[in-house]
MARLOKE-758446 format. One record per residue (C-alpha): x, y, z. Coordinates in steps of 0.1 Angstrom, whole numbers, plus 5000, padded with zeros to 4 digits. Last residue first. Layout:
XYZ ...
END
This chain:
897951830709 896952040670 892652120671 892052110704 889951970735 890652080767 892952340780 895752470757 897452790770 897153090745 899753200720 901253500716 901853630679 905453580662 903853450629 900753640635 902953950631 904453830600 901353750582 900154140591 903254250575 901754040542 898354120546 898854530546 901554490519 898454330495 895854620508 898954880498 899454730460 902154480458 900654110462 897654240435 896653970416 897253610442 897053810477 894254070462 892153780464 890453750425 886553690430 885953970409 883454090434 885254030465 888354140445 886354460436 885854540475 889554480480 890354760456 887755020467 889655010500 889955180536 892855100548 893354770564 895154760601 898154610620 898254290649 897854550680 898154290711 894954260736 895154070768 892853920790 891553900828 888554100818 887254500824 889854750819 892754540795 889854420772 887654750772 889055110783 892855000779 892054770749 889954940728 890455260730 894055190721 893155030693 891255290677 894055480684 896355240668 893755210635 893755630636 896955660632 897655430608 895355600589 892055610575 891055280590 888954990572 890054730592 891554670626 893454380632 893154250671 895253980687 893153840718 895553610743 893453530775 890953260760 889753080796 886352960776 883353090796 884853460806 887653500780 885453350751 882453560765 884653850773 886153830733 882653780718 881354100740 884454310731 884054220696 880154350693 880954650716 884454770694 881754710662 879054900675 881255200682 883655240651 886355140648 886654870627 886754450641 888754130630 889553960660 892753700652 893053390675 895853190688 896652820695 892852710684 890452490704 889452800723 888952950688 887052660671 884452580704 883852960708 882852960668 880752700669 878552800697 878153110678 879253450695 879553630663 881053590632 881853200619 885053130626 887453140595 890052880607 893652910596 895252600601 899152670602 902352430596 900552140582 901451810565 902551620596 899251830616 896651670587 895051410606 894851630637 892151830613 889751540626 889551580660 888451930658 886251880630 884951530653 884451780680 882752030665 879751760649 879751610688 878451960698 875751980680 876252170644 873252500640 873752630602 874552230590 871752180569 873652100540 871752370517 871952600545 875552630533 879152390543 882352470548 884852410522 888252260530 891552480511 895252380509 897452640502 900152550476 900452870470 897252890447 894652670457 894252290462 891452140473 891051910507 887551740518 888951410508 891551440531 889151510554 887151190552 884351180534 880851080533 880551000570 877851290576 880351520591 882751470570 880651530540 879251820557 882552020554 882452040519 882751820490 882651940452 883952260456 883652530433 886452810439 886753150428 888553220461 886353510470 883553250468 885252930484 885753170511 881953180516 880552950546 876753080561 876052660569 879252660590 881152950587 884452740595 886052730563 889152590572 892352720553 894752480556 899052620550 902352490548 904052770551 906552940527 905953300532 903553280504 901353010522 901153280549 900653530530 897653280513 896153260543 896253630555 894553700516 891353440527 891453520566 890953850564 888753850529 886253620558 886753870585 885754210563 883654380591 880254270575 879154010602 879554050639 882054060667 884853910647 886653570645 889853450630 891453100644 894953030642 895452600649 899252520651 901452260636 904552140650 
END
């Protein structure tokens, strides 16, 4: 059965987008069938670290252009890759009917799918609290470091608070250490998430801090498909395997896999 994984982050700049890019293709390397949903609507830029061009995005579906299997491009792995759309499109703000039909129409592609990974636009956007409560489990992307525990607490209690999400689990990036990404961890989820809300945080791993992944941003080469072996590329592949055995939340409403 296929299941919707939805990654999200506080704010912008904490790495969430080359997250869900190299945790895709893992995944995809692992053997899964694999969808990569760029989700940023009207901000989306996975086709970028991807080196890809598409030719139809996200707002040919919406507009009645397309269907989704149009939408669909092949990338290394075998995963499967739909564009989101840019300011261009004028999609920045979708209504809530535009969410909906995405919702409703990824269920197309569940007897071809084993994971959708959806790259949630960061922040508290409508569109983003629509995608992860629609989703089986979510990924938080944060660091730790003070405004970026606040910024993901305060997407994670509105999601928890307005959307019944109880099942948070959090990857923390650019850490020293180990160490130091389990500590960070710690603070935040006994003196935030665990403290405060009727939720649950799980420790999903941690990024070191990396020149090399921010030269695959700019040579638009994922470390997943030209550097599987170096410590960033070992870092995406245990944290594929977490998320493989990661809890799931409930379903309640509308969603992206019945």
């Amino acid at each position: 059965m296929a299941i919707a994984l939805a990654i999200a982050s506080g704010k912008g700049g904490v790495g969430k987008t080359t997250v869900s890019v190299n945790l895709a293709l893992a995944l995809a390397q692992a053997g899964k069938r694999v969808v990569l949903l760029d989700a940023d609507f009207g901000m989306a830029n996975s086709h970028v670290l991807l080196g890809i061009n598409p030719k139809l995005n996200i707002a040919n579906y919406l507009d009645g252009s397309a269907l989704v299997s149009d939408l669909i491009i092949e990338a290394p792995y075998n995963l499967k890759f739909i564009a989101g759309g840019t300011a261009v499109n004028d999609i920045l703000n979708t209504q809530e009917k535009d969410r909906y039909k995405v919702i409703r129409g990824m269920q197309d592609l569940s007897n071809e799918t084993d994971i959708l990974v959806v790259d949630c636009a960061a922040g508290g956007a409508d569109s983003t609290l629509d995608f992860v409560s629609a989703s089986d489990q979510v990924l938080i992307v944060l660091e730790g470091e003070p405004t970026s525990m606040m910024d993901a607490y305060s997407l994670i209690k509105i999601l928890n608070q307005e959307k019944g999400v109880k099942k948070f689990s959090i990857f923390i990036n650019k850490a020293s250490s180990e160490l130091e990404a389990k500590q960070n961890f710690e603070v935040f989820s006994k003196n935030l998430v665990h403290k405060f809300l009727d939720a649950r945080a799980y420790y999903a791993g941690f990024l070191p801090m990396s020149k090399v992944l921010k030269q695959a941003v700019i040579m638009k080469k994922p470390v997943m498909i030209h550097n599987r072996k170096s410590k960033e590329g070992i870092a995406f592949q245990k944290l594929a395997g977490v998320m493989l055995k990661a809890p799931r939340n409930d379903k309640k409403g509308i969603c992206f896999f019945e």
